[in-house]
C-alpha positions in Angstrom: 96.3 95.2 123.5 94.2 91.7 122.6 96.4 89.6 120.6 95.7 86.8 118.2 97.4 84.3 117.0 97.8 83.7 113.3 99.3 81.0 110.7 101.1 82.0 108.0 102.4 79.9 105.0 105.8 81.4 103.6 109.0 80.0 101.5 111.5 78.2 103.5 114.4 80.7 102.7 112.7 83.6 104.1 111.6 81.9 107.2 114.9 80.6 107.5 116.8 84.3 107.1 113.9 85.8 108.9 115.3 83.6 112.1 118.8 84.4 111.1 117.9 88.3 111.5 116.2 88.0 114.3 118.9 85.9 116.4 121.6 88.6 115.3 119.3 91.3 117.2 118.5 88.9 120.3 115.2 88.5 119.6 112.0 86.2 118.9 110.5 85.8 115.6 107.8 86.6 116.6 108.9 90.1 117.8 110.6 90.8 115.0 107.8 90.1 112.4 105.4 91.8 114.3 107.7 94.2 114.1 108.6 94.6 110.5 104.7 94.3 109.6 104.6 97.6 112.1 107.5 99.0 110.3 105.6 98.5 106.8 102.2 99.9 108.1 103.8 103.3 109.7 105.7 104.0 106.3 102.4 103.1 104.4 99.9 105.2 106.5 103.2 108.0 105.9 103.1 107.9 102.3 98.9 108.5 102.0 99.2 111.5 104.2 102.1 112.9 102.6 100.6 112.3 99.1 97.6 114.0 100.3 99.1 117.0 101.4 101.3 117.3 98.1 98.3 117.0 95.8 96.2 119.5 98.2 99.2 121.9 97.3 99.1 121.7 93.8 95.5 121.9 93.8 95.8 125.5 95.7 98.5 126.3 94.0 102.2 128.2 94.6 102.4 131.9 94.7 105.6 133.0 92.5 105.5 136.5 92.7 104.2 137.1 89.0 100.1 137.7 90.1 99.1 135.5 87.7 101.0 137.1 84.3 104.2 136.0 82.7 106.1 139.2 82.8 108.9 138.2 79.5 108.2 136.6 76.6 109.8 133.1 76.2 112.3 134.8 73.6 112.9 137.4 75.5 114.0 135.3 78.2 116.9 133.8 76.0 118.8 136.2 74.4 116.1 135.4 70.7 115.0 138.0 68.5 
């Protein structure tokens, strides 16, 4: 894979716990912000397909066994006269 370098411009405190993490888990920065920006796409791309398939469901539809009719009237159902 090509790979290109980039500059980025971010608050002191985040750079410095950013390091912090990454010395914990014996590893370069730059390994483990290339990571979490990995982390952050997977979950993203994860979310538009799931939400995809969800609303394709609801568009179709769920089959509850009642063919279409309501089979007791709202009253009926509790206990009303």
């Amino acid at each position: 894979m090509e790979k290109r370098n980039l500059t980025l411009s971010l608050p002191y405190p985040l750079v410095r716990k950013a390091k912090e993490m990454a010395v914990r888990e014996d590893r370069s920065l730059n390994d483990y912000v290339r990571e979490a920006i990995e982390e952050k796409n997977a979950r993203s791309s994860g979310y538009a397909k799931a939400r995809e398939r969800q609303l394709a469901l609801l568009d179709k539809g769920l089959e509850l066994g009642t063919k279409g009719g309501i089979p007791a009237a709202r009253n009926e159902l509790h206990g009303r006269k």
